[in-house]
Every structure is written in C-alpha cells, then in structure tokens.
N, C-alpha and C positions, 0 to 999 in steps of 0.2 A: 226270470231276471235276477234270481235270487235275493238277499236278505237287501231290502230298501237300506239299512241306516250305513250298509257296507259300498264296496267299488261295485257290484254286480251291476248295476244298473247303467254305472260310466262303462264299463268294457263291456256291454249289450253293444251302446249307441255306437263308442267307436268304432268297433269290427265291425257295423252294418252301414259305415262310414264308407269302406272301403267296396268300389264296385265290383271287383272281381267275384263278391260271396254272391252276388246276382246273378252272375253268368251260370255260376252252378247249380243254382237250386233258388228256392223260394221259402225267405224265411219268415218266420210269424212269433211274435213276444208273446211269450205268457205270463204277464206281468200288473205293474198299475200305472194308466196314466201320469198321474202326478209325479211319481217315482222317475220314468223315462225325459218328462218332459223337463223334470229339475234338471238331469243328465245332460240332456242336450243343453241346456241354457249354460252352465258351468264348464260346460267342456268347449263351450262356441263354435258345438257344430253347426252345419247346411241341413238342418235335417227337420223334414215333417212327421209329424204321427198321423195314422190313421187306426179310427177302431172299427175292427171287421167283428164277426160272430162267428167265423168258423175258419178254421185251415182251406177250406174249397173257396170262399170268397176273396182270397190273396190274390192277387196280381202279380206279384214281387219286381215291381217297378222301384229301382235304385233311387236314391232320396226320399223316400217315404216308409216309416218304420210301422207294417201293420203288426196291428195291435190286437191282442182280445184281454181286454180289460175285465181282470175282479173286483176290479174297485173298493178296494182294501185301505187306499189312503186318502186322506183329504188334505189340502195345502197347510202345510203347518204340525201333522199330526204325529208325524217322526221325525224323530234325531239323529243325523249323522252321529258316527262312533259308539253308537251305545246299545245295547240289547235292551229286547222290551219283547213284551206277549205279542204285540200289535203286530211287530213284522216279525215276528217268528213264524204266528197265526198267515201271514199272508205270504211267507218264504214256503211253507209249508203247503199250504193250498195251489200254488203256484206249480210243484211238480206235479202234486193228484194229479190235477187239471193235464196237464202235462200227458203222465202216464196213461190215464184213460185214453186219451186221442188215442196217444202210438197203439197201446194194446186195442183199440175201434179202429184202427187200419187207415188214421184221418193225415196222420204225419210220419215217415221214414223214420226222423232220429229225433231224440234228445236231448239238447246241449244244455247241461245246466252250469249257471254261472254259483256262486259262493255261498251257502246259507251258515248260520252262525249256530250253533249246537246247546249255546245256552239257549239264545230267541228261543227255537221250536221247544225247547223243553219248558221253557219260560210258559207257553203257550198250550203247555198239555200233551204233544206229543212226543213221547218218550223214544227215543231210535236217539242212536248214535251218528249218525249221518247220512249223505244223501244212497249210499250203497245199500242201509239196510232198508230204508222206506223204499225202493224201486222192489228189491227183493220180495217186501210182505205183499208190496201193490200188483207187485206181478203174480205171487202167487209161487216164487223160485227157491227151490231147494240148496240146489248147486251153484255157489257163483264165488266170483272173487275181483279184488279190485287191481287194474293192471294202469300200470304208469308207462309215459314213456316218453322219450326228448332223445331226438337223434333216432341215433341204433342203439340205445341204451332204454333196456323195454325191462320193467321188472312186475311181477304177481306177486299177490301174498297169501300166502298160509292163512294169515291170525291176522285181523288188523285193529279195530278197534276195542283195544281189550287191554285192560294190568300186565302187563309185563310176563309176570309168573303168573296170572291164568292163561297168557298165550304161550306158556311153555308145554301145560297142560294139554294143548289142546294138540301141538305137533302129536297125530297120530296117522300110521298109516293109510288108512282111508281118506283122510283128509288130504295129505301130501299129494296120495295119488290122482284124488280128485282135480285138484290144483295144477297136477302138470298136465292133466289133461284138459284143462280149461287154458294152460297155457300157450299148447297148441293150436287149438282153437281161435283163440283171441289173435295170433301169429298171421294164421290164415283168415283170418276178418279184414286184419290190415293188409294185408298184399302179401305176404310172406306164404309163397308156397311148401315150402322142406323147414319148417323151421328146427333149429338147432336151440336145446334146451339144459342152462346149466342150472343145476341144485344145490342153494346153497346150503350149508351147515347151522345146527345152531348155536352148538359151542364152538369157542374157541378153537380154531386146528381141527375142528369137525372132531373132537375132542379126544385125540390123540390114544386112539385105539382103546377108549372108556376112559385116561386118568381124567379127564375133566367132564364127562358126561355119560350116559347112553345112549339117550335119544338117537344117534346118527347110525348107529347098529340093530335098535329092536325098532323104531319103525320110519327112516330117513330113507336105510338101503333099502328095504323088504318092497317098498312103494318104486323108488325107481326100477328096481330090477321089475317087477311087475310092469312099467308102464313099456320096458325095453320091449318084452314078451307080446304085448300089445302092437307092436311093428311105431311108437313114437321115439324121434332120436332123441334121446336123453343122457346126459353125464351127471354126475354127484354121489353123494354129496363133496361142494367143494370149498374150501376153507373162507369163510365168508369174505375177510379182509383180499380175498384176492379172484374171486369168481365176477366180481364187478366190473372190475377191470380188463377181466377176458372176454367178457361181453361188450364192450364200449371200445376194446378192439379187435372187434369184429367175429370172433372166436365162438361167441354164441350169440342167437337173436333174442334171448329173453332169459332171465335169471328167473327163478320161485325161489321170493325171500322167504323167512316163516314167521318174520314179524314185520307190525310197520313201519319203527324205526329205520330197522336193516333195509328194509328197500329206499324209502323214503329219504334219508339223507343221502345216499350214492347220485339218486335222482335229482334231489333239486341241486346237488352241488354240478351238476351238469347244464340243469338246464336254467337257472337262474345267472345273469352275469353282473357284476357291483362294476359300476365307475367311479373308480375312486376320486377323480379329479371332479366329476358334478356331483358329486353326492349319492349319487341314487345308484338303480337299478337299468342297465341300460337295455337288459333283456330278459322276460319273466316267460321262460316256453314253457313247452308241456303238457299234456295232455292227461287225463283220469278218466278211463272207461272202467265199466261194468260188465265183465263178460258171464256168460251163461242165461243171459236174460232173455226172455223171449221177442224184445225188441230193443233197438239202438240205444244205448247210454254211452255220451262224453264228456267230459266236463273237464274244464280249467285244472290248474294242476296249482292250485291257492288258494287263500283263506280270502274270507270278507276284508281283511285288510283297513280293520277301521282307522287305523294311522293318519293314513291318507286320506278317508270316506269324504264324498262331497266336494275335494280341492280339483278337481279335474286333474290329476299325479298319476289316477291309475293307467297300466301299460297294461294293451290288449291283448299281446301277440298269443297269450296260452290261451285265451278264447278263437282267437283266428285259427289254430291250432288245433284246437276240441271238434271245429266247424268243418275243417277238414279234415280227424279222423273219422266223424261221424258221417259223413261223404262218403269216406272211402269204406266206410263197415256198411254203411246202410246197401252198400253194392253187392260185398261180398257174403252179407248175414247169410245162415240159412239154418232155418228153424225148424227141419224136418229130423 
C-alpha cells in the first residue's frame, strides 16, 4: 500500500472501488489496517476491510478490501506529509512481504503503490527505490525500469544515480543489456514484433564526436550487436526527437540512458493539468520492473505528500499498474 503518510493508501482503496478489478483477478493489500481504513473514511468510500493471513484465503468478493495486516500502525502514530522511520520501516516491510509471496508462488503480480526514499532510509534501509529492493530480494542481476502511458513505452540505461555517474555508466554491455530487456518487457505486455528506438546521449547523438563519444565507442557497438541477435532495433537517435517517433507510432519502446531523458517525455504524456479546476484531471501510467523473476508494476508517481490524507489523490496510474500487471502476469515467462 505503500508509504502510510503519502496518497498510496487513498489510490489502493479507490481502484479497488471500482468492480471491474474483480472480474479479473483477486486482489489482496499488503498493508496496515489503520492506514487503509483512514483511506476509506476520507475518501467516503462503500468499502469494507477484511484481514485474511494468506493470499489462498481471499475470496475477492467486490466491496470488501482483504487485507493481510503488519500491523505497523496505531491510530494516531503517523503524520500525513511528512517522512518518519515509522512508515518508512513499515513501506518497506510492506514489499519484502510482498516479494516473498510472488517469489513462493502464493501471488501472480505485484502492484506497488508510492514509497518515499527519505522514509526507508530514514529507517535503515539504504536502496534508492522500489526497483533496486525487488532486484536484491529477488536475487536479479539484469534488470531495468520501464515506463509507459499510451504507445509511449520508455527503459532506462541509468536511473537512479548523479547525473555524471550515469554517464559513466552508458557502456556497452549495459546498453545491450537494456535493449534486450526492452524487448522483453514489449512482449510481456502484448507487443509481439516489437520495434526498438535508441536514444543518444549527447546532444545530436553528438554530432559525429564534436560534442561526445559515447554514441560511437559504445551506443553503436551494442545496437549493431543486438541487430545481429535477430532484435529490431534503430539508434542511436537524437534524443530531442526519438520520443516523438515513438508516441507516433514509429517505435513501441525508446532505451533512454538516463532517468531524466525518459521520465520527462513520459510524464509529459501521461499526466494531464486542468487548468480551469486547478488540478490534475489525469495522472496515467504505469512503472514496471523487467527482468525479474516475477511480476512488478507500479504507479508512475511519487507519494505525493501535497495532497496526503485530503482524499485529492487520482487513481487512474494505480488502475493502470493493475492492468499491466494482468497482462504481464499472462505473458511472463521465466524460463
């Protein structure tokens, strides 16, 4: 349910509001009591809790949110908007729990909603976010974080990291790693042939060295390797414009090489502002984990403490996660 003092726990309740996630599957919180049931009271849903002890004892009877409670909070014990050890320690505990199931064969997918990265460090555990805790817990070498809203699908090289250490880090191995995860993750989601553009890291894909190298000693060396390989693959291609040939239509998936460059093309798609109500009239999008030995999707946004607690938060990148992870838990295959 992610970080209590954040929206994770409001866009749990509301997207399990809606009955159609019932007809498809059978979902189960891995969360805290208190946390959900604040949710439900603030957001004035129709909605019961129930606390079950294992994924096998769900029902997934619409109106009724089971639960498997770590009972992490007590009424009163966290603060909307603010980081604290308390729900770091319990945002945190939340996935373990989480990932053990799926890697014991007890759950399909895991949808995670928003954890806040001071919390969990707050709390001792040191990772940069939800990508590298599934990575250690799984046990995974290979992996990379892929976005996506629409037909606008991007992977990254580099994500959590300085800026100039993720320049360091574009090396061919890696690159090649990455389009091949980005194939992958294509065909997870329904995309059978998928079409693969490369973007640059400099400037102009750096205009035959005057502005870099990287795109010549190991951008091409990786693509033409992954061609050789029988995947369809173009780049590298000039970042400010490889976006855009993906979002129309031109390719199903870019490999950014950092998280910016992916990350802003993405949410500038899939987030929409109403200017006339103030807000956010559509927050899509989805954040998977590919290369992992079981399902990860999650929201495509932060804990969002702005909002935290006002019943403001929008569900639709959780309803969104629920149904990539649907459609990946179909397609996975781990052999």
């Amino acid at each position: 349910m992610g970080d209590p003092a954040g929206i994770g726990p409001e866009v749990v309740v509301k997207a399990l509001a809606n009955k159609e996630i019932y007809d498809k599957c059978i979902p189960v919180v891995i969360g805290d009591y208190e946390g959900l049931k604040d949710a439900i009271s603030f957001s004035k849903l129709d909605l019961t809790l129930l606390e079950i002890n294992s994924p096998e004892n769900a029902e997934g009877k619409y109106g009724t949110v089971e639960l498997i409670n770590l009972n992490y909070l007590k009424p009163g014990s966290w603060i909307y908007k603010e980081n604290s050890a308390l729900c770091g320690e319990a945002a945190f505990q939340y996935v373990v729990y989480a990932i053990r199931l799926a890697m014991a064969g007890k759950v399909d997918a895991v949808i995670t909603a928003p954890i806040s990265k001071e919390s969990i460090n707050m709390a001792g555990h040191h990772y940069s976010g939800h990508t590298e805790i599934f990575a250690e817990y799984t046990g995974t070498k290979d992996y990379a974080m892929l976005l996506a809203s629409g037909n606008l699908r991007v992977i990254h090289v580099t994500t959590h990291c300085a800026l100039i250490e993720a320049c360091r880090l574009i090396r061919k191995e890696r690159v090649l790693t990455v389009i091949k995860l980005a194939d992958k993750g294509c065909r997870m989601l329904g995309i059978d042939k998928p079409r693969i553009g490369v973007a640059g890291l400099n400037p102009h894909c750096s205009e035959d060295g005057l502005f870099g190298t990287e795109e010549a000693s190991e951008i091409i060396p990786a693509v033409e390797e992954a061609k050789k390989i029988g995947i369809n693959v173009e780049g590298p291609e000039p970042p400010d414009t490889v976006f855009v040939k993906c979002k129309a239509g031109l390719y199903d998936i870019v490999v950014a090489m950092y998280h910016d460059q992916g990350h802003i093309p993405l949410k500038l798609n899939a987030f929409q502002w109403d200017e006339v109500k103030g807000q956010f009239q559509s927050v899509r999008g989805i954040n998977c984990t590919i290369g992992l030995p079981i399902v990860r999707a999650s929201v495509d946004h932060g804990t969002a403490f702005g909002k935290a607690g006002e019943g403001r938060a929008n569900a639709d990148s959780m309803l969104d996660a629920i149904e990539a992870g649907l459609k990946m838990a179909g397609k996975q295959d781990f052999s």
